[in-house]
LOMAR-639477 format. One record per residue (C-alpha): x, y negated, z negated. Coordinates in Angstrom, 1 decimal. Example, Ala and Ser with C-alpha at 12.3 -4.5 7.8 and 13.67 -1.06 7.14 Angstrom:
REM LOMAR-639477
      xx      yy      zz
    12.3     4.5    -7.8
    13.7     1.1    -7.1
This chain:
REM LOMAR-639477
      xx      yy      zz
    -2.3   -45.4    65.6
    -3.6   -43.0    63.0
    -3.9   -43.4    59.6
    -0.9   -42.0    56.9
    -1.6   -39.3    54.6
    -2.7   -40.5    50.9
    -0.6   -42.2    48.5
     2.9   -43.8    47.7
     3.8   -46.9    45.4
     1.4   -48.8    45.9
     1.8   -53.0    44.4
    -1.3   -54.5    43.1
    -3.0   -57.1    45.0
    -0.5   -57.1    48.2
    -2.1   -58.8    51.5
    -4.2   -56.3    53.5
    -2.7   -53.3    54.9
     0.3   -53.5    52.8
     1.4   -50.6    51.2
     4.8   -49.7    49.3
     7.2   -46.8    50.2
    10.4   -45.4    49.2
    12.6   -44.4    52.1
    14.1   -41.1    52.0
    16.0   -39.9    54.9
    19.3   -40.1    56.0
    20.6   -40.7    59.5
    21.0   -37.0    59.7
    17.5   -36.0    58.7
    16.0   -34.6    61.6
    12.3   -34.4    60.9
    10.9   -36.2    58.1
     9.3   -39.5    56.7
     6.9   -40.5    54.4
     4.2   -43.4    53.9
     0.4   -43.5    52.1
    -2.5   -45.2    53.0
    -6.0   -46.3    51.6
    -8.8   -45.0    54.1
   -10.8   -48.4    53.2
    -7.7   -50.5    54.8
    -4.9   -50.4    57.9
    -2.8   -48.0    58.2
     1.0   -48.5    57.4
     4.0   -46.9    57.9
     7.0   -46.1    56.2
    10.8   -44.5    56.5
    12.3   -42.6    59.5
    15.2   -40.4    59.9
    18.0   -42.4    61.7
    16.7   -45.7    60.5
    20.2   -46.9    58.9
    23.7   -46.5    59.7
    25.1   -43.1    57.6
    27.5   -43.5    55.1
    28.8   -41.3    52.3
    27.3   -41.4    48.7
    28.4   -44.2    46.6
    29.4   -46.4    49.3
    28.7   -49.7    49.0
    24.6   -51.2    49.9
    23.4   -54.4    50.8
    20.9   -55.8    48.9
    20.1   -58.1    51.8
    16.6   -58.0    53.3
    15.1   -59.1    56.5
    12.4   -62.1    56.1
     9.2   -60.5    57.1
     8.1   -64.2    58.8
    11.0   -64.3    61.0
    10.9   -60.8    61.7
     6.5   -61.1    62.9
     8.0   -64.7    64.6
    10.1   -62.8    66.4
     8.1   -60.2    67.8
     5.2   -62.9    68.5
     7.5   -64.7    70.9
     8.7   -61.8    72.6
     5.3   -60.1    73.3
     4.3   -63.6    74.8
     6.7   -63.6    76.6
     6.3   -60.1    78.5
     9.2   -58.5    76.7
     9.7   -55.8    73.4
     8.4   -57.2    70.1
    10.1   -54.1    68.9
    13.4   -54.8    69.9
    13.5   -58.8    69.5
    11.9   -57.4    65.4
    14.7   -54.9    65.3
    17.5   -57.3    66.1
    16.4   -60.0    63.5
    16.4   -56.8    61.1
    20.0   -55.6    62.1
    21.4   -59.4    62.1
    19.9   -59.4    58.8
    22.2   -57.2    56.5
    19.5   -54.6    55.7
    20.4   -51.6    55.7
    17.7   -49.4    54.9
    15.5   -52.1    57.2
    14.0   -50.8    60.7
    11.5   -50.9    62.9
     9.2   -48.1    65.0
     6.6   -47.8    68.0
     3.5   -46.0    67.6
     4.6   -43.3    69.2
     7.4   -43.0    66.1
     4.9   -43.1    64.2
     2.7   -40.6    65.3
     5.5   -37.6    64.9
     6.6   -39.3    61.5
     2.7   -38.7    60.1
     3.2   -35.5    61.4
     6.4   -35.0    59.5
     4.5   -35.6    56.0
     2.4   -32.6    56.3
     5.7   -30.5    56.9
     4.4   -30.0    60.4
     5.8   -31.4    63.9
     5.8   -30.6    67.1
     9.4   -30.0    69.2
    11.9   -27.5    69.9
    13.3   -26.5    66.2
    16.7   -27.8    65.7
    18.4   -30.5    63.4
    20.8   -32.8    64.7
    23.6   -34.9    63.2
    25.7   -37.9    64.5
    30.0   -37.7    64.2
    31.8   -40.7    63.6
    32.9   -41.0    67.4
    28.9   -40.8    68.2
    28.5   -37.1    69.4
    25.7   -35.4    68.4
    25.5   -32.1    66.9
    23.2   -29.5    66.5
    23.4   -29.0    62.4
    20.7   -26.1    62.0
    18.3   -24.4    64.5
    14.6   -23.5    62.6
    14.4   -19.6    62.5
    11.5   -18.3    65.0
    11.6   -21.8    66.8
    12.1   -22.4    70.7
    15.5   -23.3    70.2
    16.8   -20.1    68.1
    15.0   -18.3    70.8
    16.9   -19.6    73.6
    19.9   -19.1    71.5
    21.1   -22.7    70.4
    23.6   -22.3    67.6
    24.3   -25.0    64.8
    27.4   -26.6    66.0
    26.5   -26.6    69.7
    26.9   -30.2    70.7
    23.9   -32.2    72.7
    25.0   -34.2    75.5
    21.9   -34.8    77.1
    17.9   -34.2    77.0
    16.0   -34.0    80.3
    18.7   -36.0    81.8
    18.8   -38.7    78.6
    22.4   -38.9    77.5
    22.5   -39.1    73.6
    26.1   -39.6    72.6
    26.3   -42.5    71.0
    22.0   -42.7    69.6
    21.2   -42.6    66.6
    19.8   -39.5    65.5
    16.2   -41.0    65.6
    16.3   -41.8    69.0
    17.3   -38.3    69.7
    14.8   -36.9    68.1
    12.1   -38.9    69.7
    13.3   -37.1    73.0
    13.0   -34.0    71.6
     9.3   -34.9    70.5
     6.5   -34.3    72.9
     3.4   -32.0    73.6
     3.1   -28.7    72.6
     3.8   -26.5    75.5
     5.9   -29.1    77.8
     9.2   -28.1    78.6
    12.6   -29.6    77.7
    15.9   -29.4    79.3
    18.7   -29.3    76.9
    22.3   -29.9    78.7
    24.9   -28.5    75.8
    28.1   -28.2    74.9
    29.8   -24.7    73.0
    33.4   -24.1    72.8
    34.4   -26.3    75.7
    31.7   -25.4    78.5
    28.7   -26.8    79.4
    25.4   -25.3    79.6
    21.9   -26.5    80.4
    18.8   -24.6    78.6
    15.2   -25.5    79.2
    13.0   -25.0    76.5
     8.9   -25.9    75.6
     7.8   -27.6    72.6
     5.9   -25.8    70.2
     4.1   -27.2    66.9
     6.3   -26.3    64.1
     5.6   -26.0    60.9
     8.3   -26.2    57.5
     8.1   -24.5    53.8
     9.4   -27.3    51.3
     8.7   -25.5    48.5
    10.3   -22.0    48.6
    10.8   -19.1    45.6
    13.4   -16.4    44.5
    14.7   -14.7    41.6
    18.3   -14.2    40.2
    19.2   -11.1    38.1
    18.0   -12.1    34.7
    14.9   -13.3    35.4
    16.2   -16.8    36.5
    13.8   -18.5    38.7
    15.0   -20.4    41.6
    12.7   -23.4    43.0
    14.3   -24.7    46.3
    12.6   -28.1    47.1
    13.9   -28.9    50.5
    11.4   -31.9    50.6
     8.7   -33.7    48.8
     6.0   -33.4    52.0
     2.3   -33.0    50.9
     1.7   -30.1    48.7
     4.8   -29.8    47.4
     4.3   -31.1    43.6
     1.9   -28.8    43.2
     4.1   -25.7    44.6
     6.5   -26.6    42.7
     3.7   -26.6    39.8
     2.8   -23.0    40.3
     6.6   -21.5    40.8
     7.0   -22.4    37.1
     4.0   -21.1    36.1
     5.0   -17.8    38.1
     8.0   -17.6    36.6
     8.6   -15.3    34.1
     7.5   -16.4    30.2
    10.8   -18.2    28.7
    12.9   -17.4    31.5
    15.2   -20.2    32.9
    14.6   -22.1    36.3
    16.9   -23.7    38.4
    15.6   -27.0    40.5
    17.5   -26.9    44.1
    17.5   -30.2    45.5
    20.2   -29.8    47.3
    19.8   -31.6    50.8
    16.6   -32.8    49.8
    16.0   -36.5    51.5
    13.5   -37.3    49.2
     9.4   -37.7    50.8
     6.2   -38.8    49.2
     6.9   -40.5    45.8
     3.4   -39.0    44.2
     4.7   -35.4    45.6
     8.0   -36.2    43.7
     6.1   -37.3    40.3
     4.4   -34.4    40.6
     7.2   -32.1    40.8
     8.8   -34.0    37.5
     5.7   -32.9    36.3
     6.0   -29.5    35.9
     8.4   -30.1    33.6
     7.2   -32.5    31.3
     4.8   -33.7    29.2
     3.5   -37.2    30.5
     6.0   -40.0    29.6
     7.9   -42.4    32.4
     9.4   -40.4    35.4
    10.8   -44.3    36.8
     9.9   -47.7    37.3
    10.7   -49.8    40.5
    10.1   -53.5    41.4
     8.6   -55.5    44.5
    10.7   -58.6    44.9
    11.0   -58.8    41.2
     7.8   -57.4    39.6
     8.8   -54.6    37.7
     6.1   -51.0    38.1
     6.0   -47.7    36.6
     5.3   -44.4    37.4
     4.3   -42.0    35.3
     4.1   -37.6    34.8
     1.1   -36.1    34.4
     0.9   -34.3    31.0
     1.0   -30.4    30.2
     3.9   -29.8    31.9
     6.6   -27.1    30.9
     8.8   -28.6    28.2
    10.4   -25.5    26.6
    11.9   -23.6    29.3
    15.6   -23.9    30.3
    16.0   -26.0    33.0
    19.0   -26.6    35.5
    18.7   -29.1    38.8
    21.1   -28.3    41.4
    22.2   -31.6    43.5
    25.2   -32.5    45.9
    25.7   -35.6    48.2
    22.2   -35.0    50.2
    20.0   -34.6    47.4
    18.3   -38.5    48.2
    16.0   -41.2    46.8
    12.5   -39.6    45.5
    14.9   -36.5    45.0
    17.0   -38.5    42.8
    14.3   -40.3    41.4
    13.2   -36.1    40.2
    16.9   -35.8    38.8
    17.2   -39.0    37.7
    13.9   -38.2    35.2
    15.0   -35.0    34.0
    18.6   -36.1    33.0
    17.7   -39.4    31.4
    14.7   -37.8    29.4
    17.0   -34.7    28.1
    15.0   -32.0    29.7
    17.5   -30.8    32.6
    21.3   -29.9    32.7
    22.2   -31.4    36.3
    25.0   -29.3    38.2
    26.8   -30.1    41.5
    27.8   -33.2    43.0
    27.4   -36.9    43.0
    23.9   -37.7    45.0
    23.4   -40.1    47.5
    22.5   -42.9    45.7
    19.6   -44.3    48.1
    17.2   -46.3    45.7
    15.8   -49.0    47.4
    12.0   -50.0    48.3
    10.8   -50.8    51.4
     7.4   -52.3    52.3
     6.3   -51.5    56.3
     4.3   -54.7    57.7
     2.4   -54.4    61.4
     3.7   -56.4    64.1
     1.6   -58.3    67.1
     2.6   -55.3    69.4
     1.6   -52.6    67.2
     4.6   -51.4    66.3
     6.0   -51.7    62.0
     8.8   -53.6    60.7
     9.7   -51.5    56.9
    12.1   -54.2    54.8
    13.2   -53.4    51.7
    11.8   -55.4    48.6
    13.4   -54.2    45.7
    14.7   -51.0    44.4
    13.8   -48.4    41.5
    15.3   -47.3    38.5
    15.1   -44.0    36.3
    13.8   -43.7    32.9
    17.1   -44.9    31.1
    17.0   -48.1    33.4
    19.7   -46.6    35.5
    19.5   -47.9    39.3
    20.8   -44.8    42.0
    21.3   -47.8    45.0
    24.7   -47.7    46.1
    26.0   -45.1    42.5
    24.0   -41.9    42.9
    23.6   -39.6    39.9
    26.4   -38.1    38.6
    26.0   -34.4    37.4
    26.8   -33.4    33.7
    28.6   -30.4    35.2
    30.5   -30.5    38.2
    30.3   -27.3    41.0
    30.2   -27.3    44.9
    29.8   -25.1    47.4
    28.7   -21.7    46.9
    29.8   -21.5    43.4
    27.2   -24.2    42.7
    24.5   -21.5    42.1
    26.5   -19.3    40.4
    27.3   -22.3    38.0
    24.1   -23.1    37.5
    23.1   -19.6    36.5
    25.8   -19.0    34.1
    24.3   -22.4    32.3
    21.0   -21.4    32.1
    22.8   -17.8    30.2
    25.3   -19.4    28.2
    25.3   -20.2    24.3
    23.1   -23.5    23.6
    21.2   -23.5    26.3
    17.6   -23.9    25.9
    14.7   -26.2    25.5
């Protein structure tokens, strides 16, 4: 199992191999997770699309948590007894009452490590689970296998080479999709009533988080769609870009949150040092803290709506508390618990949550989300945003 890509929250003085992670994605999240490790210790693992049960933001979260002693127990029996520790872990998780709890296989894994470098391999397309268990086809990657062989968000997935996924959680979808580059893929679909079957090979794919435009005005706009590795720092260098005393708006809308020190380090760029969050491990109370320099005097809008999710909220939650953002859209999430992965006898990870995190102002985000100072939705939500960052009494 290979090692995960450098740092998250880490607790002082955990057992060996431990390390601490925020989980990010929703059940809709296609292709993402995030996790650290220390070269000098084992690796560990962290958060995976599909590894909870979706519900709308603000709904109500357990605070329940699987015991990590029962959950290793479990899997010990079952692997000495010739059957999945994986699945005898994952039922003590689910009888459990954790909802952000889950458990993966090495070959999980392996594509989720992939995921933190904003790189995979597949066929290009995001998927999505309906209340009566279909599965959808929410966006298709431009330039990928499946925009080339014409798959159209909306199409619905009934089956992949001969797997039928209604009724999986989007996870376990995606882990059919996954494979070696260059192996093919049959897709059998569903648009406007008929059904069609397209084959398809995997190719490595590769996403910008971090991407750049300007508005009339000079307005800078810094779409983050995910904190992978390198994206604090592009987030960095867009403000410095960005035209002297000009305004920025911060898109984080549909951002599922990613690497906690990639997150920090977007908060950043527009601050001066001082606390970005805290969060606790079963109790003991840590903080985390911007790096200094950062932009304090240019106008500053972040643009959020119901998918903007955990380190992302833990971004908005730091500008809004500390005065240095106008927030506009929609009520996030409100994912903001921690999760700590631990290996299991059969190699596969167990991730529990231990605790959650709160912003600067001691808000928590579990279960309430952040709600914005202005309210805007849908396309006008730019447009709002703009008009902010030009009105009277906006500035520093």
């Amino acid at each position: 199992m290979p090692g995960l890509p450098a740092f998250c929250l880490r607790p002082r003085g955990p057992r060996r191999g431990a390390v601490l992670t925020l989980v990010f994605l929703t059940s809709v999240a296609a292709a993402a997770s995030t996790g650290c490790w220390v070269p000098e210790e084992p690796p560990a693992l962290v958060a995976r699309a599909g590894g909870a049960a979706a519900a709308g933001p603000g709904a109500p979260r357990s605070a329940s948590t699987a015991d990590r002693e029962a959950v290793a127990r479990a899997a010990a029996e079952a692997v000495a007894e010739g059957k999945s520790g994986k699945k005898a872990a994952q039922e003590v998780v689910s009888r459990s009452g954790d909802r952000w709890g889950t458990v993966y296989d090495q070959d999980e894994y392996e594509a989720f490590a992939e995921d933190l470098d904003g790189r995979w391999t597949g066929v290009g397309l995001w998927a999505e689970r309906g209340r009566d268990g279909r599965i959808e086809i929410d966006k298709v990657q431009p330039d990928s296998p499946a925009a080339r062989a014409g798959l159209r968000a909306g199409d619905r997935l009934l089956s992949v080479d001969g797997h039928h996924v209604t009724g999986l959680v989007v996870g376990d979808v995606v882990s059919l999709l996954r494979g070696e580059a260059g192996t093919p893929v049959v897709l059998g679909l569903s648009r406007g009533g008929a059904d069609l079957t397209e084959t398809v090979r995997r190719e490595q794919l590769r996403t910008e988080p971090v991407t750049v435009r300007q508005l009339p005005g000079g307005i800078t706009v810094i779409k983050v769609s995910s904190f992978t590795r390198g994206s604090g720092e592009r987030v960095r260098a867009a403000v410095r870009a960005a035209p002297a005393g000009a305004g920025v708006v911060l898109d984080l809308r549909g951002n599922p949150g990613g690497l906690v020190t990639e997150a920090v380090a977007a908060a950043s760029a527009f601050l001066d040092g001082g606390l970005v969050g805290t969060y606790d491990v079963r109790g003991e109370q840590r903080a985390l803290y911007a790096a200094p320099g950062g932009d304090t005097a240019r106008p500053l809008v972040a643009l959020v709506d119901a998918g903007t999710m955990s380190a992302a909220e833990l971004v908005t939650g730091a500008l809004q508390d500390r005065g240095r953002a106008v927030v506009v859209g929609s009520r996030t999430f409100g994912k903001g618990s921690v999760q700590m992965p631990t290996e299991l006898p059969d190699g596969s990870v167990a991730e529990l949550t231990v605790g959650t995190y709160r912003t600067p102002g001691g808000r928590s985000l579990d279960g309430a989300g952040i709600i914005p100072d202005l309210a805007a939705g849908g396309d006008g939500a730019e447009e709002r945003a703009a008009r902010v960052l030009g009105g009277p009494g906006v500035g520093p």
